[in-house]
C-alpha positions as CSV (number, residue, x, y, z in Angstrom):
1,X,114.5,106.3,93.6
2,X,112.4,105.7,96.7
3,X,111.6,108.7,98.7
4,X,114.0,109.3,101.2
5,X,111.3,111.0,103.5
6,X,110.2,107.1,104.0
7,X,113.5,105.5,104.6
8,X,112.9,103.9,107.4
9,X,109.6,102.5,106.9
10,X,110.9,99.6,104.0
11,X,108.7,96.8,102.6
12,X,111.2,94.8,101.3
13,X,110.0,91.0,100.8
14,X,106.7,91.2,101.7
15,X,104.2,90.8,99.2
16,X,101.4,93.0,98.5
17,X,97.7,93.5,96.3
18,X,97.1,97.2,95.6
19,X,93.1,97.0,94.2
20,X,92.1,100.2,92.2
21,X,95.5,100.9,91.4
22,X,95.6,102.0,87.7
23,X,95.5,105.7,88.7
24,X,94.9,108.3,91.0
25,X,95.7,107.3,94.8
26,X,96.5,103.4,94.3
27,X,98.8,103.8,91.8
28,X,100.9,106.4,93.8
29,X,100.4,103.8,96.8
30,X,101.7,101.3,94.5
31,X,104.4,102.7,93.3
32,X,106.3,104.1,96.7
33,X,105.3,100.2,97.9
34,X,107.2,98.8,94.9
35,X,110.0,101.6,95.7
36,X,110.6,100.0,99.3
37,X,111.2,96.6,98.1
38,X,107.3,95.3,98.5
39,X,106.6,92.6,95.9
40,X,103.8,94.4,94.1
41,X,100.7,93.3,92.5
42,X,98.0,95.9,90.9
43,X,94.2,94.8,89.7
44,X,91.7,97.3,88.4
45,X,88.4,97.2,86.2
46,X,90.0,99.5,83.5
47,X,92.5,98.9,80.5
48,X,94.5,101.4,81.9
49,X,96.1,98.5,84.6
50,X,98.0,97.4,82.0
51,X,100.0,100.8,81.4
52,X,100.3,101.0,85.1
53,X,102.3,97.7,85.6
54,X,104.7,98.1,83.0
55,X,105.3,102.0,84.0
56,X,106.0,100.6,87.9
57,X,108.0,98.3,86.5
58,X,110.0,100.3,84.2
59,X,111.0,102.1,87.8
60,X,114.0,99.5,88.4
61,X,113.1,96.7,86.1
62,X,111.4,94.3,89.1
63,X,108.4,92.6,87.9
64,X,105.0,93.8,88.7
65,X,101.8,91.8,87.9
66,X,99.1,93.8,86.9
67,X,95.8,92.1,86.9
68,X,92.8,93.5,85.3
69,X,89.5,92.4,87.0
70,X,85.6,94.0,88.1
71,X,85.8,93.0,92.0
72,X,82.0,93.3,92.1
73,X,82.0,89.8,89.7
74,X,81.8,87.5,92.3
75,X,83.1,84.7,90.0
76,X,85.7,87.0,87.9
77,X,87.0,88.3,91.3
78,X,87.6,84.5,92.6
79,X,89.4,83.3,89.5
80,X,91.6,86.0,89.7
81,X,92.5,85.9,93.1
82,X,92.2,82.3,94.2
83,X,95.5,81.1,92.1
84,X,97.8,83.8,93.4
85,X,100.1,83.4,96.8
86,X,99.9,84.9,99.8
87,X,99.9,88.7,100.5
88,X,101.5,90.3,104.0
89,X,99.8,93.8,102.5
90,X,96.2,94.4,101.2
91,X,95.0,98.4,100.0
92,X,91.3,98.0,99.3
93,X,91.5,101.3,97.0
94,X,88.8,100.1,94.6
95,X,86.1,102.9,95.0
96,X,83.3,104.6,92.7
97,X,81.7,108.0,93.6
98,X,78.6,109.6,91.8
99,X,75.8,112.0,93.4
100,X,72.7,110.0,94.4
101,X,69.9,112.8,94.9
102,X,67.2,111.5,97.5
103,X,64.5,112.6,95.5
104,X,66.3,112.1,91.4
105,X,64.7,109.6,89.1
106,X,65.2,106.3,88.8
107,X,68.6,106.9,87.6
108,X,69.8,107.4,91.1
109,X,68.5,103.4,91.9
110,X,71.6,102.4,89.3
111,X,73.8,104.3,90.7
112,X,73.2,103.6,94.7
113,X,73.5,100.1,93.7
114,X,76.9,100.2,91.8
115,X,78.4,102.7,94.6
116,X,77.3,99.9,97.4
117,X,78.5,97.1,94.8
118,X,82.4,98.7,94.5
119,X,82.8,100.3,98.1
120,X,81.2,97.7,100.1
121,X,81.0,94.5,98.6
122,X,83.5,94.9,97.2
123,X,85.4,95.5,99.8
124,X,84.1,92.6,101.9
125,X,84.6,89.9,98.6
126,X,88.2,91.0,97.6
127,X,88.8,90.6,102.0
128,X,86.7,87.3,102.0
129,X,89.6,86.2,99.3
130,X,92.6,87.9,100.4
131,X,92.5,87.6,104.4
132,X,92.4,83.2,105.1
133,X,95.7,82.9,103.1
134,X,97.5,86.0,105.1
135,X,100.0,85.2,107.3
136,X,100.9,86.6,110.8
137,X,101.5,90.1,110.8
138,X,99.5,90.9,107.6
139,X,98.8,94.5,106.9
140,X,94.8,95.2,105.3
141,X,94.1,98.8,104.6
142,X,91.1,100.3,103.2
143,X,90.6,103.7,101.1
144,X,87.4,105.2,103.5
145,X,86.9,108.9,102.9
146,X,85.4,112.1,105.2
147,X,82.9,111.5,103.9
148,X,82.4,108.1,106.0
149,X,83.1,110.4,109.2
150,X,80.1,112.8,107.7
151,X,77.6,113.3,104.9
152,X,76.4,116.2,102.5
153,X,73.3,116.6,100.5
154,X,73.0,114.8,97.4
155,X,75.7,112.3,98.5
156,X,74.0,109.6,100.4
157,X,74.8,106.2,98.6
158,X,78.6,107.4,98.7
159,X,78.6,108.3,102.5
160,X,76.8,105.3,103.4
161,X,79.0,103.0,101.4
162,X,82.0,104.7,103.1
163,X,80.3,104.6,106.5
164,X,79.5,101.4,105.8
165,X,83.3,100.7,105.2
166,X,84.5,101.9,108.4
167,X,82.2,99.4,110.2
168,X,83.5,96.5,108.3
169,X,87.1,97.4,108.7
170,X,86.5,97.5,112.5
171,X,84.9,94.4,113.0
172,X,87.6,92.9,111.0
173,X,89.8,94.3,113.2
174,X,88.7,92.0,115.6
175,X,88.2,88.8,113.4
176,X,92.3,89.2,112.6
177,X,93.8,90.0,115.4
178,X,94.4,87.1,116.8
179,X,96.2,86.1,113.8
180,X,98.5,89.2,114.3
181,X,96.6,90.9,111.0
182,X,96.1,94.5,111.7
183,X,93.0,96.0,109.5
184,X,93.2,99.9,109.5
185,X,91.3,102.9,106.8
186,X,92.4,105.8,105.5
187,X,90.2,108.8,105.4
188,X,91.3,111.5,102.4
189,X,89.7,114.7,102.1
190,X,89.2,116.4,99.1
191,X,92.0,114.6,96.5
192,X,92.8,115.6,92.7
193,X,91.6,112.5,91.0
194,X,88.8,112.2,88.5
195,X,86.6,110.5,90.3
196,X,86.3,113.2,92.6
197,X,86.7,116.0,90.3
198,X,83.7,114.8,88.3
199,X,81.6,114.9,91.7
200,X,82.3,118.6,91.9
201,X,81.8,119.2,88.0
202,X,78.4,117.1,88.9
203,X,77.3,119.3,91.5
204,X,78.5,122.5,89.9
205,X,76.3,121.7,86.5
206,X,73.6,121.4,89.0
207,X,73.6,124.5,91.2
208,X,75.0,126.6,87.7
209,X,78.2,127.3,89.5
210,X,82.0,127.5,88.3
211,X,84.1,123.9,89.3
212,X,86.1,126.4,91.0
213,X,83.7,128.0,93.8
214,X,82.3,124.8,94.4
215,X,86.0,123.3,94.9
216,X,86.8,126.5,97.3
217,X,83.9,125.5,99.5
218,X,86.1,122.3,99.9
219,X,89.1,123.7,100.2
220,X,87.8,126.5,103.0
221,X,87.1,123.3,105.1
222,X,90.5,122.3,105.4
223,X,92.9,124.0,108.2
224,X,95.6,123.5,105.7
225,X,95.5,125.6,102.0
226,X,95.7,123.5,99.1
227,X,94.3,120.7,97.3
228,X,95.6,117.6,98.0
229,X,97.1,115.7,95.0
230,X,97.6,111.8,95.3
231,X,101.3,111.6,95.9
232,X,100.5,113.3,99.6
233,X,98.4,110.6,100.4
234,X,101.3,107.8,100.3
235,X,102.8,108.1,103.5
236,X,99.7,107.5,105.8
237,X,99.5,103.9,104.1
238,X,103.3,103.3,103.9
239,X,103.0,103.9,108.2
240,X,100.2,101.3,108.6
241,X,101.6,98.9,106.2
242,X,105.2,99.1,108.3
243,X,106.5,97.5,111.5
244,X,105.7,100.8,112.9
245,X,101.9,100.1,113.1
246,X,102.4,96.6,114.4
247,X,100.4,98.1,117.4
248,X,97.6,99.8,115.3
249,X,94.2,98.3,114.7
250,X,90.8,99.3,114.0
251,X,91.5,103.0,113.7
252,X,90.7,105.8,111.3
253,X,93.6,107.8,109.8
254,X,92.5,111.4,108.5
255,X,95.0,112.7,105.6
256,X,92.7,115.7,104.7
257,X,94.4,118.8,105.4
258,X,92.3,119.4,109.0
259,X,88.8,118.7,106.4
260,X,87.4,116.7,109.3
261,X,88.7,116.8,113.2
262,X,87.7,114.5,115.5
């Protein structure tokens, strides 16, 4: 059943693209959007998309359409998206996250390009697609970080591609708005998913520290105890993607536990 928490804040009939939705943050996003009547479609890289569709729609037996696609193949990412109808609702969740040390080997060159590829380009392509077909009203919201807020060592292709993020989603708050389309990010601190967990194992393999201390120098950040798991996330993009946002635009929305204060 649909949390009750988010009753008033229903999606029913509108139509709406979760990208980077086979796990983690997405898929929780995608499932409380499917619970409140929201005409779901999921698309990932991974196999695991597949799994992810028919578990949503083993929910309440409404169809889910779960599309497996790289959004950094330009041409892939067109084919896929081209055919399908009209969303109100975009989450740009898609993301990748490794440590790119300034002064690593050539290794780090790879990796500052795929991390630019997925959180950037990305980000602009799947919009490019997604955002002439919208109609009046349309809801686009992207997965930034704290980390596009501020940067740590070690971390800079990640921080700039989420800086980098923030920019785009407030210039296209300006592009849309005259079409009614608001274009808003969310910002989540430190969240139990893999991809972040494996930053932490990365940097605790480095410095010859326990996952745990280095995750405590995280969590001491935060105003709030506790690691966040992806479920607390939902309701910051449930708000923006609701009629009770119709006024919001451009604007950051921190669900990090008090990690970052502006």
């Amino acid at each position: 059943m649909p949390d009750p928490l988010f009753s008033s804040l229903r999606l029913d009939s509108r139509r709406a693209l979760i990208v980077g939705a086979s796990s983690g943050i997405g898929y929780e996003v995608a499932r409380e959007f499917h619970l409140q009547g929201a005409e779901v479609t999921i698309l990932s890289e991974t196999a695991q998309i597949a799994t992810a569709g028919d578990s949503l729609q083993a929910l309440d037996g409404r169809p889910v359409t779960a599309i497996r696609c790289d959004i950094t193949d330009t041409e892939e990412l067109t084919d896929a998206l081209t055919p399908l109808d009209p969303f109100d609702i975009l989450v740009q969740n898609a993301g990748y996250e490794r440590l790119t040390p300034l002064l690593a080997g050539p290794e780090a060159d790879a990796e500052f390009a795929r991390i630019v590829a997925v959180n950037l380009t990305g980000a602009w392509a799947v919009t490019r697609l997604i955002a002439p077909k919208m109609p009046r009203g349309g809801r686009i919201i992207y997965t930034a970080s704290t980390y596009s807020k501020y940067a740590i060592a070690r971390n800079s292709a990640y921080a700039g591609s989420k800086h980098g993020l923030l920019g785009l989603m407030r210039s296209f708050a300006h592009d849309l708005g005259p079409r009614g389309i608001t274009v808003n990010a969310i910002c989540p601190g430190w969240v139990n998913t893999e991809f972040s967990n494996r930053s932490v194992r990365q940097v605790a393999a480095e410095t010859g520290r326990s996952f745990d201390d280095v995750g405590d120098d995280v969590l001491r950040l935060q105003s709030l105890p506790g690691l966040l798991e992806p479920r607390d996330m939902v309701g910051g993009y449930l708000f923006l993607a609701s009629d009770l946002a119709r006024d919001v635009t451009g604007q950051t929305l921190h669900v990090d536990r008090g990690e970052y204060q502006d």
